[in-house]
Structures are given as C-alpha cells and as structure tokens.
N, CA, C and O atoms as CSV, one atom per row, in Angstrom:
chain,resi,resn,atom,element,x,y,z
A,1,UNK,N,N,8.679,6.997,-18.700
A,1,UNK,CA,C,7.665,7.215,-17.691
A,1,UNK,C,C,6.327,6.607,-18.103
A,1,UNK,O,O,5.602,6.098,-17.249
A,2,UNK,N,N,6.012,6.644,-19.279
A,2,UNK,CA,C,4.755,6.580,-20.032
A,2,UNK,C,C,4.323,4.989,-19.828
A,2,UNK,O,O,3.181,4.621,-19.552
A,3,UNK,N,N,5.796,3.876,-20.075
A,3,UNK,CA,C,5.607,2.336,-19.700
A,3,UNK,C,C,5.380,2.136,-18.080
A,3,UNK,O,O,4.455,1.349,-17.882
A,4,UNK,N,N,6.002,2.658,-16.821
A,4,UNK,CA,C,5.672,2.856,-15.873
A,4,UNK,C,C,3.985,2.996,-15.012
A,4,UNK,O,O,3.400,2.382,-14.120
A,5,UNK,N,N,3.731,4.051,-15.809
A,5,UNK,CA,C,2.599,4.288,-15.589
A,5,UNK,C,C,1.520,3.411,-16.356
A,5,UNK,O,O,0.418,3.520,-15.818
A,6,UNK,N,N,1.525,2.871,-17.069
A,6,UNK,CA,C,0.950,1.380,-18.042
A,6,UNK,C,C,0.984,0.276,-17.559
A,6,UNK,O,O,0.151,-0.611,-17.741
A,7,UNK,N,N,1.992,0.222,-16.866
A,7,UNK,CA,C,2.339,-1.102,-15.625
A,7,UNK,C,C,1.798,-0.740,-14.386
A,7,UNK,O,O,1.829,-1.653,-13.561
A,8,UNK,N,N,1.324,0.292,-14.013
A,8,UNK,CA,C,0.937,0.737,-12.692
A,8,UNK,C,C,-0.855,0.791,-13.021
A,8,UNK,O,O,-1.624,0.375,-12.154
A,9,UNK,N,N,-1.291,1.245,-14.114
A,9,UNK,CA,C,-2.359,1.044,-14.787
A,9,UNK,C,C,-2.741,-0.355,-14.179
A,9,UNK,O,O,-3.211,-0.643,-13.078
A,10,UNK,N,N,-2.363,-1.176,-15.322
A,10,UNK,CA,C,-2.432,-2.794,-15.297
A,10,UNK,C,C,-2.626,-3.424,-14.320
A,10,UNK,O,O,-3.309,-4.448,-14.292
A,11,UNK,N,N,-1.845,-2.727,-13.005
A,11,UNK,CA,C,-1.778,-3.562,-11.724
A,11,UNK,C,C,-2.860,-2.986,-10.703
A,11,UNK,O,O,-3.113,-3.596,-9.664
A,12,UNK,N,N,-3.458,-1.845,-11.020
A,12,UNK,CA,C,-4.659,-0.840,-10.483
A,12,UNK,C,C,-5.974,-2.165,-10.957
A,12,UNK,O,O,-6.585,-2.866,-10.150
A,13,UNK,N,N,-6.080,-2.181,-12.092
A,13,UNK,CA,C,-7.337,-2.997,-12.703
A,13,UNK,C,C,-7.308,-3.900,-12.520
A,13,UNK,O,O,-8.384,-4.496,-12.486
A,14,UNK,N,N,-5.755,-4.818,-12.214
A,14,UNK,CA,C,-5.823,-6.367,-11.605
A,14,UNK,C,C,-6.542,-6.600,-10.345
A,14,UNK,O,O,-7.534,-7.251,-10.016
A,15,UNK,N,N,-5.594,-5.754,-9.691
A,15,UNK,CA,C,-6.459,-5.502,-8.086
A,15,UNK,C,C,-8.033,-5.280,-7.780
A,15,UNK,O,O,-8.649,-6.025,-7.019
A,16,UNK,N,N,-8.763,-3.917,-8.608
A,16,UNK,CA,C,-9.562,-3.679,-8.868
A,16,UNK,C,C,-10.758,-5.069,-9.262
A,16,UNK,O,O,-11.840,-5.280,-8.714
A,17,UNK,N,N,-10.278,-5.641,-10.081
A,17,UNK,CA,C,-10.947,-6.838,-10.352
A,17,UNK,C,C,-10.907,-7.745,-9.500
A,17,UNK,O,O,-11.905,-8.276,-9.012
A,18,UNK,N,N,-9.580,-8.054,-9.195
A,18,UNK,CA,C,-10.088,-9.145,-7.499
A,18,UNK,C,C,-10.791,-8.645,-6.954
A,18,UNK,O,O,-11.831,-9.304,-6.937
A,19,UNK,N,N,-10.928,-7.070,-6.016
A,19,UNK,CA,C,-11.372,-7.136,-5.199
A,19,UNK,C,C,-12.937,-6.968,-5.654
A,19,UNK,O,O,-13.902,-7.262,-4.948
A,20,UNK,N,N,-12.971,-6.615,-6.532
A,20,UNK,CA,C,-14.636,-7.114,-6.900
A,20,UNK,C,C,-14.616,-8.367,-6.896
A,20,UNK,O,O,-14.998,-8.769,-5.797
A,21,UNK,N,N,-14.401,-9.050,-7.468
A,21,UNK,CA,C,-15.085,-10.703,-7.537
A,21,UNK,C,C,-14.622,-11.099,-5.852
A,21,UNK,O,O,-15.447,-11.893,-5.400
A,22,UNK,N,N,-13.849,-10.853,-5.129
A,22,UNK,CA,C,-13.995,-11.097,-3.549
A,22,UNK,C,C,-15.177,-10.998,-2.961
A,22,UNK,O,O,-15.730,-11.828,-2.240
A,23,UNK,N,N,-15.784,-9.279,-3.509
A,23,UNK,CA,C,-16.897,-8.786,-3.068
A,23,UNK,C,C,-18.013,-9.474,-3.334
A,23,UNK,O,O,-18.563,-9.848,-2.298
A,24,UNK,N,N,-18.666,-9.845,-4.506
A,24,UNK,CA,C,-19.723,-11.018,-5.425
A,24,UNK,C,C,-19.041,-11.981,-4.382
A,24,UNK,O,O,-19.639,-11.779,-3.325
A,25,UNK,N,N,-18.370,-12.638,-4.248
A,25,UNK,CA,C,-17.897,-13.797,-3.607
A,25,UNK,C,C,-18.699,-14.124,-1.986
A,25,UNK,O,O,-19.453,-15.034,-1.643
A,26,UNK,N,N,-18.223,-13.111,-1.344
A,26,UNK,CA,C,-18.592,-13.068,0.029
A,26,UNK,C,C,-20.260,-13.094,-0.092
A,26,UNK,O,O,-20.984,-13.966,0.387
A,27,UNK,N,N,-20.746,-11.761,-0.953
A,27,UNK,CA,C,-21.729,-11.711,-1.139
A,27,UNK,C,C,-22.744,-12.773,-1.524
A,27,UNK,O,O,-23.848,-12.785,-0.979
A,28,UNK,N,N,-22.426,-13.612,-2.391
A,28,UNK,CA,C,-22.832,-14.425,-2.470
A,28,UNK,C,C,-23.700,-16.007,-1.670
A,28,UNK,O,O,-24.718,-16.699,-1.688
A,29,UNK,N,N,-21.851,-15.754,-0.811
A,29,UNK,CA,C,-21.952,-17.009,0.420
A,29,UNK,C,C,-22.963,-16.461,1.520
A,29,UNK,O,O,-23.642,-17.199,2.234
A,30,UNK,N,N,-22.975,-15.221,1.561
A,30,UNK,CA,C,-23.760,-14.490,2.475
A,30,UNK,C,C,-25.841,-15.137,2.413
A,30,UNK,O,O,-26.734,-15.512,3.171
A,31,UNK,N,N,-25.621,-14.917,1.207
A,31,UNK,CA,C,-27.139,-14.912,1.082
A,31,UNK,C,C,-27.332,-16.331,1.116
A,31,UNK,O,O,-28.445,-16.784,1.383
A,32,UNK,N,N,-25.964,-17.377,0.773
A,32,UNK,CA,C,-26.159,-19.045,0.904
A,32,UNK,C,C,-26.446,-19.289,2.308
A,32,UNK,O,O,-27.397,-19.980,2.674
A,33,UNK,N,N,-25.915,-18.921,2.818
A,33,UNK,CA,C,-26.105,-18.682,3.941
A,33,UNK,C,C,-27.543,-18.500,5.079
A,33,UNK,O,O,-27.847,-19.262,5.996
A,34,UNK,N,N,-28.104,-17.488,4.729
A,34,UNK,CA,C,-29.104,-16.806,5.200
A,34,UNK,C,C,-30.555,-17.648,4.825
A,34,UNK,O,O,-31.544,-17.784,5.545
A,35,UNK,N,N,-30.312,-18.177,3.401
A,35,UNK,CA,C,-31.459,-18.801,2.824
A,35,UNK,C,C,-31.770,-20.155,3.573
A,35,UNK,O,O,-30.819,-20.868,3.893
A,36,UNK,N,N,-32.698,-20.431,3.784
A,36,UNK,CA,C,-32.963,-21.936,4.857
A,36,UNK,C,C,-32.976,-22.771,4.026
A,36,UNK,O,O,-32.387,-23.799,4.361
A,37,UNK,N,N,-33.486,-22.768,2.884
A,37,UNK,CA,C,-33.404,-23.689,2.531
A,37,UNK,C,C,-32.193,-24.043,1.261
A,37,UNK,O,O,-32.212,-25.019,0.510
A,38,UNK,N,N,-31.331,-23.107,1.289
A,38,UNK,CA,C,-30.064,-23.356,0.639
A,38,UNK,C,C,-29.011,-24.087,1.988
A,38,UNK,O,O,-27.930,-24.642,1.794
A,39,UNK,N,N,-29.564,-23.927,3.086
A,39,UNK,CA,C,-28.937,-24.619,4.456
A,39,UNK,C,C,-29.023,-26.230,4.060
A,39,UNK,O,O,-28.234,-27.174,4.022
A,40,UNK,N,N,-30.379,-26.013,3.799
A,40,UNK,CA,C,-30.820,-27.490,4.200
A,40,UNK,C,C,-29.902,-28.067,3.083
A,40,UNK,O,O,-29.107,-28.901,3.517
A,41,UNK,N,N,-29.830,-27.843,1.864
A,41,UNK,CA,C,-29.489,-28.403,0.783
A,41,UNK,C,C,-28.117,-28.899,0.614
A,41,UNK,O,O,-27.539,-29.784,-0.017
A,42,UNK,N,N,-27.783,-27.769,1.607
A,42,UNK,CA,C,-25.777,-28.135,2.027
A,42,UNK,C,C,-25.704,-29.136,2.478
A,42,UNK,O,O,-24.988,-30.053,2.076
A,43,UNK,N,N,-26.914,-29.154,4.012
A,43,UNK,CA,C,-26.714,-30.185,4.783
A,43,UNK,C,C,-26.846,-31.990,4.123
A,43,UNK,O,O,-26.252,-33.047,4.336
A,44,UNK,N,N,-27.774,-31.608,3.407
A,44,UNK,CA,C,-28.523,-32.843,2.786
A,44,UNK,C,C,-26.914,-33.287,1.469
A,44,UNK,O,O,-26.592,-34.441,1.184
A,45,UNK,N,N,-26.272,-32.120,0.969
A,45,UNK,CA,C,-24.968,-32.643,0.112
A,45,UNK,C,C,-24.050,-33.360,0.858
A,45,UNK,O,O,-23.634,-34.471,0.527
A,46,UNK,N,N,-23.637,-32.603,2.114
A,46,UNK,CA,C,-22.700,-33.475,2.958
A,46,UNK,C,C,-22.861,-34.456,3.281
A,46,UNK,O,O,-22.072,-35.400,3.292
A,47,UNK,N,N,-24.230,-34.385,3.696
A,47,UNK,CA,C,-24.366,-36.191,4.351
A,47,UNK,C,C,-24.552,-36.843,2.956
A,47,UNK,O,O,-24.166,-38.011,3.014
A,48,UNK,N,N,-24.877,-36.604,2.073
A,48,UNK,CA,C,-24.555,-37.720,1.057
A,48,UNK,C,C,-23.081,-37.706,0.314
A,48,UNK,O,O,-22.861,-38.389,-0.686
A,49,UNK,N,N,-22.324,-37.042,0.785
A,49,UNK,CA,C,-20.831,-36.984,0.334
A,49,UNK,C,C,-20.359,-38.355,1.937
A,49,UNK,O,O,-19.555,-39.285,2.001
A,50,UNK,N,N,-21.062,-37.943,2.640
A,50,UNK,CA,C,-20.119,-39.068,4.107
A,50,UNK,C,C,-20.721,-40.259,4.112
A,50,UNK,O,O,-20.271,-41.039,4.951
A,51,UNK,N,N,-21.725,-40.710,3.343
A,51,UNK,CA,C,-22.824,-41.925,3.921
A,51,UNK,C,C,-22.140,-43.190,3.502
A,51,UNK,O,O,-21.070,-43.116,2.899
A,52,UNK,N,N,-22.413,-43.769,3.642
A,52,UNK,CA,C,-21.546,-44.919,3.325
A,52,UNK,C,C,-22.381,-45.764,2.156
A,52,UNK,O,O,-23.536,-45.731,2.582
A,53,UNK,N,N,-22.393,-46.478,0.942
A,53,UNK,CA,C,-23.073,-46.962,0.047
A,53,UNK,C,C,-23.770,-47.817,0.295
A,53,UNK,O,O,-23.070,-48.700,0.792
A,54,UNK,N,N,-25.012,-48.192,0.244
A,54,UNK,CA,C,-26.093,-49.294,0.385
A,54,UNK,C,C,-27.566,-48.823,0.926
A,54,UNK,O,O,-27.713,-47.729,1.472
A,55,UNK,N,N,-28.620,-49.724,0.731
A,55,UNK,CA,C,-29.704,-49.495,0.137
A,55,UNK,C,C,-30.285,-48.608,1.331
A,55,UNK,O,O,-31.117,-47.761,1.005
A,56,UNK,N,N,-29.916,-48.716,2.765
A,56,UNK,CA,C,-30.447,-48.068,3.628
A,56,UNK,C,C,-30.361,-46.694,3.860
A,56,UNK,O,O,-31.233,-45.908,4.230
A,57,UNK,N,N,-28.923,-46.480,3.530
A,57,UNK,CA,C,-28.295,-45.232,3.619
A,57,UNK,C,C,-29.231,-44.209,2.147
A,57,UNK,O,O,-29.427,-42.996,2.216
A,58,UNK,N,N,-29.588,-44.938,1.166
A,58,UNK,CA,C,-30.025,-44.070,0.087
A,58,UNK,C,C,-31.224,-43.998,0.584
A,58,UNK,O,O,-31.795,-42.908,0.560
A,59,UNK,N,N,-31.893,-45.183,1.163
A,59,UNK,CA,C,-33.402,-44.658,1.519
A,59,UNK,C,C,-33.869,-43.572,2.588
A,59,UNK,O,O,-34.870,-42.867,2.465
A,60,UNK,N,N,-32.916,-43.553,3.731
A,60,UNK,CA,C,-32.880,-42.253,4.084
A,60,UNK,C,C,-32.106,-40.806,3.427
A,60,UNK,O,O,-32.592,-39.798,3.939
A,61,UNK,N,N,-31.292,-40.585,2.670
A,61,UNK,CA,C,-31.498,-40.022,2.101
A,61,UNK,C,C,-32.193,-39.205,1.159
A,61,UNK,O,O,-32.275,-37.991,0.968
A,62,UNK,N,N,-32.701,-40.294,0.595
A,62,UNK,CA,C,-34.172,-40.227,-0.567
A,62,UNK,C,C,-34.941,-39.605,0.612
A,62,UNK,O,O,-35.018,-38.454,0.185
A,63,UNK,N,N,-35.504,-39.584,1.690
A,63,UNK,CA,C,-36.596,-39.520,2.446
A,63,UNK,C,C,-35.918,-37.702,3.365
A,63,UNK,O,O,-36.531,-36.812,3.954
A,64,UNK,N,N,-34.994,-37.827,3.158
A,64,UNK,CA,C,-34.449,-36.122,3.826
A,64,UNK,C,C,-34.521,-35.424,2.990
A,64,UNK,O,O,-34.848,-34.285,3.321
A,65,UNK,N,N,-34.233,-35.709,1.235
A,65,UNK,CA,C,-34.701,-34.950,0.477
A,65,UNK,C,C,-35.588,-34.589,-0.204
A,65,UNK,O,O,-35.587,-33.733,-1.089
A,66,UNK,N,N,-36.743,-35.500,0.336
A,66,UNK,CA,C,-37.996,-35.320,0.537
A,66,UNK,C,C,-38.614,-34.516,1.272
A,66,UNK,O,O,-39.803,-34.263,1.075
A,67,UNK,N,N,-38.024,-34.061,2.092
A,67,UNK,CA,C,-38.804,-32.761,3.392
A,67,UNK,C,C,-38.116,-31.751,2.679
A,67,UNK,O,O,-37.945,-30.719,3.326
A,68,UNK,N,N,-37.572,-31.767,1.253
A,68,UNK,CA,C,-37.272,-30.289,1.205
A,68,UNK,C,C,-38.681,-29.680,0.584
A,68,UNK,O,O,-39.695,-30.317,0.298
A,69,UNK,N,N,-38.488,-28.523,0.484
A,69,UNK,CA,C,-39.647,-27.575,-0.011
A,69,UNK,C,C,-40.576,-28.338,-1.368
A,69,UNK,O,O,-39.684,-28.510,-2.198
A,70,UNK,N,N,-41.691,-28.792,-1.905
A,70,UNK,CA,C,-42.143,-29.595,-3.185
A,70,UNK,C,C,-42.062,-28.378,-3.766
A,70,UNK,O,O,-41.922,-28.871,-4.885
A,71,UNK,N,N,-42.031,-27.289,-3.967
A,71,UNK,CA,C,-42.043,-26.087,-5.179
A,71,UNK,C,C,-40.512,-26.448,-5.657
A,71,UNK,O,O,-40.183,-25.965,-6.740
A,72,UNK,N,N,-39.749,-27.079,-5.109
A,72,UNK,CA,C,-38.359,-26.749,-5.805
A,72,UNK,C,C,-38.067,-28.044,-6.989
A,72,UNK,O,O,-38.540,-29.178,-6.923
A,73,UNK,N,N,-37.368,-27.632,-7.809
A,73,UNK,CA,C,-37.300,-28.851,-8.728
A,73,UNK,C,C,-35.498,-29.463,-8.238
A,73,UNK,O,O,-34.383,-29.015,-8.503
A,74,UNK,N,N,-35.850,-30.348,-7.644
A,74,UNK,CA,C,-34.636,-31.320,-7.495
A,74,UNK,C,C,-34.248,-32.545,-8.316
A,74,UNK,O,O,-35.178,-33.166,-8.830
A,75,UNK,N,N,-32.968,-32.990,-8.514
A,75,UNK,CA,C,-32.273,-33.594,-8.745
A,75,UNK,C,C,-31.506,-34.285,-8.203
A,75,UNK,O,O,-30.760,-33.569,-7.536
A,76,UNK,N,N,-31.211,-35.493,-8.091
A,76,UNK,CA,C,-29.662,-36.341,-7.486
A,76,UNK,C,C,-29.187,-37.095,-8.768
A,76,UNK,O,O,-29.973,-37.725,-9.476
A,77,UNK,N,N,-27.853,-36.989,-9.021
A,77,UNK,CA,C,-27.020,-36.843,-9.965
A,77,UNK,C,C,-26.130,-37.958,-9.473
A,77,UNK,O,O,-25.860,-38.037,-8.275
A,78,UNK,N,N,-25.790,-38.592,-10.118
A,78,UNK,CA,C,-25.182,-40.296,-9.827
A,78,UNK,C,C,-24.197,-40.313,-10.603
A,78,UNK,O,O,-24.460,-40.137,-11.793
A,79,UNK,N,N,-22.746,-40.525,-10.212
A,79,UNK,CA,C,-21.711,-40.917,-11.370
A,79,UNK,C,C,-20.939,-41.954,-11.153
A,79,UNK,O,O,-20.850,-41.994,-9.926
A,80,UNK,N,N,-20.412,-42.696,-11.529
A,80,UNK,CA,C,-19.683,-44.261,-11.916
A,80,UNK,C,C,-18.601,-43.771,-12.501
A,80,UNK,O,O,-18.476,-43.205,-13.587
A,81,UNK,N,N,-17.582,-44.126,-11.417
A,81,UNK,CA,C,-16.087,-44.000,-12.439
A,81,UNK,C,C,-15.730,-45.788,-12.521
A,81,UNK,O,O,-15.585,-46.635,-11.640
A,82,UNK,N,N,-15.681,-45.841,-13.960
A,82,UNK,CA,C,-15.075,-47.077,-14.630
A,82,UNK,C,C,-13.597,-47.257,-14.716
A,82,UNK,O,O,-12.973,-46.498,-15.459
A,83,UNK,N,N,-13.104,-47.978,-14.185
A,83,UNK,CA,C,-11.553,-48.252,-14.124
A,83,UNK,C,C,-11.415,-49.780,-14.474
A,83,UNK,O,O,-11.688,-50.810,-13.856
A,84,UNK,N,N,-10.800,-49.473,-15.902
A,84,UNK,CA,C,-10.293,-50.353,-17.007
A,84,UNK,C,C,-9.272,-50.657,-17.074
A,84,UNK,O,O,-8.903,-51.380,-17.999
C-alpha cells in the first residue's frame, strides 16, 4: 500500500506543478498583453521576422523602432548563419 500511495504522491506534485507554471504562464501573457508598449514591441518583432532584406525595409524599421518609448533601452540583435 505504502508504494501506491508514493506513486499517487508523485503524480499529486507532478500535476500540482504544471498547473502552477500554467498559472505564471497565462499570467504572464496576460500582463504582455495589457502593457502597450510590450504590444508595440511584438508588433515591431513580427514585422521584422516578415520584411523582406534590404536597405529600405531596415530603414523603416529602424524608424518604427524609433517611436518606441526613449526611456527604454533597446536593442536589435543580428545573426548570420554561415554555411560551409
């Protein structure tokens, strides 16, 4: 009985633990959500995930992520995959 109940344990705290990190989860997206200017920032990722490469497309870009808030410290992060 004693292994039973150890396995029933185990599977209480598994659960238990998903459904917390579900909870943080939702919670989370919630407030991504709500924040305007975590909106904008989505918006401004996607369109630079769809744009197509060349000098025009970055200069508007450069210039949308320019109307975000100046208190925030931003970054754009550039990577090169090399295929040898």
């Amino acid at each position: 009985k004693s292994i039973k109940y150890l396995i029933l344990h185990l599977l209480l705290l598994v659960f238990f633990t998903l459904d917390k990190l579900v909870q943080k989860f939702v919670k989370h997206l919630h407030a991504v959500a709500a924040d305007e200017t975590d909106t904008k920032l989505l918006h401004l990722y996607s369109y630079g995930n769809y744009r197509k490469p060349g000098r025009f497309f970055d200069i508007v870009f450069n210039e949308n992520a320019r109307a975000l808030p100046h208190d925030l410290n931003t970054y754009q992060i550039v990577y090169v995959i090399l295929i040898s």
